[in-house]
C-alpha atoms as one frame of an Amber mdcrd trajectory, in Angstrom:
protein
  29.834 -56.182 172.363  26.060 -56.977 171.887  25.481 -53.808 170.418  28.329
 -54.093 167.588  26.844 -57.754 166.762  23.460 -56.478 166.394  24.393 -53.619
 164.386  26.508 -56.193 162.319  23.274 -58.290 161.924  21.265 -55.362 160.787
  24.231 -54.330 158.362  23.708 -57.545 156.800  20.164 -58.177 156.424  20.186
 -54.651 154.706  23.273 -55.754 152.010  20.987 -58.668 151.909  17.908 -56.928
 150.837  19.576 -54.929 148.701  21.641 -57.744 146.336  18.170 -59.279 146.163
  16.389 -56.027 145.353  19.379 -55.706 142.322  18.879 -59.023 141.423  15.246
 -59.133 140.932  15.477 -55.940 139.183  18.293 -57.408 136.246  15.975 -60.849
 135.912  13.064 -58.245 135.054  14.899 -55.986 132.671  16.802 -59.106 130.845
  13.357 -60.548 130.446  11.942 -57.447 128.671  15.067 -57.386 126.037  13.627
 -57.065 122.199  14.800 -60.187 120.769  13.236 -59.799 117.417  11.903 -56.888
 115.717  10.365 -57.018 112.459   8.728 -54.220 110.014   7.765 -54.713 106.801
   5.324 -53.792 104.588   2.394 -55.707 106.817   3.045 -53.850 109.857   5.385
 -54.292 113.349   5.901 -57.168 115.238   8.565 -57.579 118.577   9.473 -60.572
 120.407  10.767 -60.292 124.045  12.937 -62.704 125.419  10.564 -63.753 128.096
   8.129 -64.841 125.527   5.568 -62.568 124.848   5.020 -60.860 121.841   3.433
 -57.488 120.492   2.385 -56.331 117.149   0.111 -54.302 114.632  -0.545 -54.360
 111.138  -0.708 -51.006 109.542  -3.917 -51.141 108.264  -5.227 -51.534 111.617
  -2.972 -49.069 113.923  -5.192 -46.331 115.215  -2.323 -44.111 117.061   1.368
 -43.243 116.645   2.529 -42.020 120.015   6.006 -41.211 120.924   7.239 -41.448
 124.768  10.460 -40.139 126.212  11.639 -41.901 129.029  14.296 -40.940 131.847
  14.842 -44.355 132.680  16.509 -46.107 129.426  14.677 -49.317 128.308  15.948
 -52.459 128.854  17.310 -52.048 124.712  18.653 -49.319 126.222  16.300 -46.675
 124.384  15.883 -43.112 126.444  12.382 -43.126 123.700   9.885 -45.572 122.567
   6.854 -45.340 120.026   3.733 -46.885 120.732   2.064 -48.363 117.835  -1.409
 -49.045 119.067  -4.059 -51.242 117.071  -6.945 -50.945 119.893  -7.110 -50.072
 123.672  -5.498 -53.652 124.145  -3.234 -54.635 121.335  -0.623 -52.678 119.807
   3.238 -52.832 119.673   5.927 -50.907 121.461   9.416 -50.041 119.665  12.533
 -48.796 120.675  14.304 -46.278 119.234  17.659 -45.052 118.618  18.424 -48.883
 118.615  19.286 -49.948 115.568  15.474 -50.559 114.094  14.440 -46.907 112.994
  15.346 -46.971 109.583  13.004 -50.065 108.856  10.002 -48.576 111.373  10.401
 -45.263 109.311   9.625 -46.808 106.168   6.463 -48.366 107.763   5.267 -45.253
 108.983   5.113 -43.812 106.030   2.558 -46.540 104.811  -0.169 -44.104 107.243
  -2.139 -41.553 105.798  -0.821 -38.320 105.887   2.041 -39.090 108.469   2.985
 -35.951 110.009   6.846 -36.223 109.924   7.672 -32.685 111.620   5.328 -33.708
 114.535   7.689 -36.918 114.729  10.901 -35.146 114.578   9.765 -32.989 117.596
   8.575 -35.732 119.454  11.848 -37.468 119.782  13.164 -33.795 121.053  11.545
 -33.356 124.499  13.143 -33.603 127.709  11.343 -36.870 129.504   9.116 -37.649
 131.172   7.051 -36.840 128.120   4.339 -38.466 125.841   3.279 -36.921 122.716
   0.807 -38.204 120.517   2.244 -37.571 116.930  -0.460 -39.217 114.365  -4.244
 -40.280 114.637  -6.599 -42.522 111.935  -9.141 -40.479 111.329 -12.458 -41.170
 112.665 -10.447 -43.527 115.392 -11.718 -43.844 118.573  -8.697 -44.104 121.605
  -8.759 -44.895 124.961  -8.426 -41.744 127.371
């Protein structure tokens, strides 16, 4: 009988762990939700629901780089671009989401955009990074 109540204990602190483990995990994902996304013709800016907020201006943005992910993002993207100003500031942003048409147009406003590079680089089976456009002259982290 002690050995059925200790294995009942054990049962329980392990459902325990694991509701909390679930729980933290939905606080951190609902906290990383886009809840605004705007591109114009100044460059990308994204609000997440816990508060922070990421951005670059196009005359600024250094590197376009598209990552496929096998985990979906918590906007439920399976890809993401990276729009990066310097080695600290830049602006991720979903895609497939409903905000591609609008980030399209922007990324047109770079130099020489290479558009089949961009295509393909929505293609690959993740985990996969690809950088897909470069200022000239810019100098990147890594």
């Amino acid at each position: 009988m002690g050995l059925l109540v200790m294995a009942l204990v054990a049962l329980a602190v392990i459902v325990g762990f694991a509701v909390s483990g679930r729980r933290v995990r939905a606080t951190k994902l609902a906290r990383a939700v886009t809840v605004s996304l705007v591109v114009d013709e100044h460059g990308v800016s994204r609000s997440l629901a816990d508060g922070r907020s990421e951005s670059a201006s196009w005359e600024s943005v250094t590197e376009v780089e598209v990552i496929c992910t096998p985990v979906k993002t918590a906007d439920g993207a399976s890809a993401f671009v990276m729009i990066t100003e310097t080695e600290t500031t830049g602006c991720l942003v979903p895609l497939g989401v409903g905000h591609d048409a609008h980030l399209l147009v922007g990324l047109g406003r770079l130099p020489s955009f290479p558009w089949a590079e961009w295509t393909a680089a929505q293609g690959h089976r993740p985990p996969h990074r690809t950088v897909v456009w470069r200022r000239d002259g810019a100098q990147l982290p890594g």
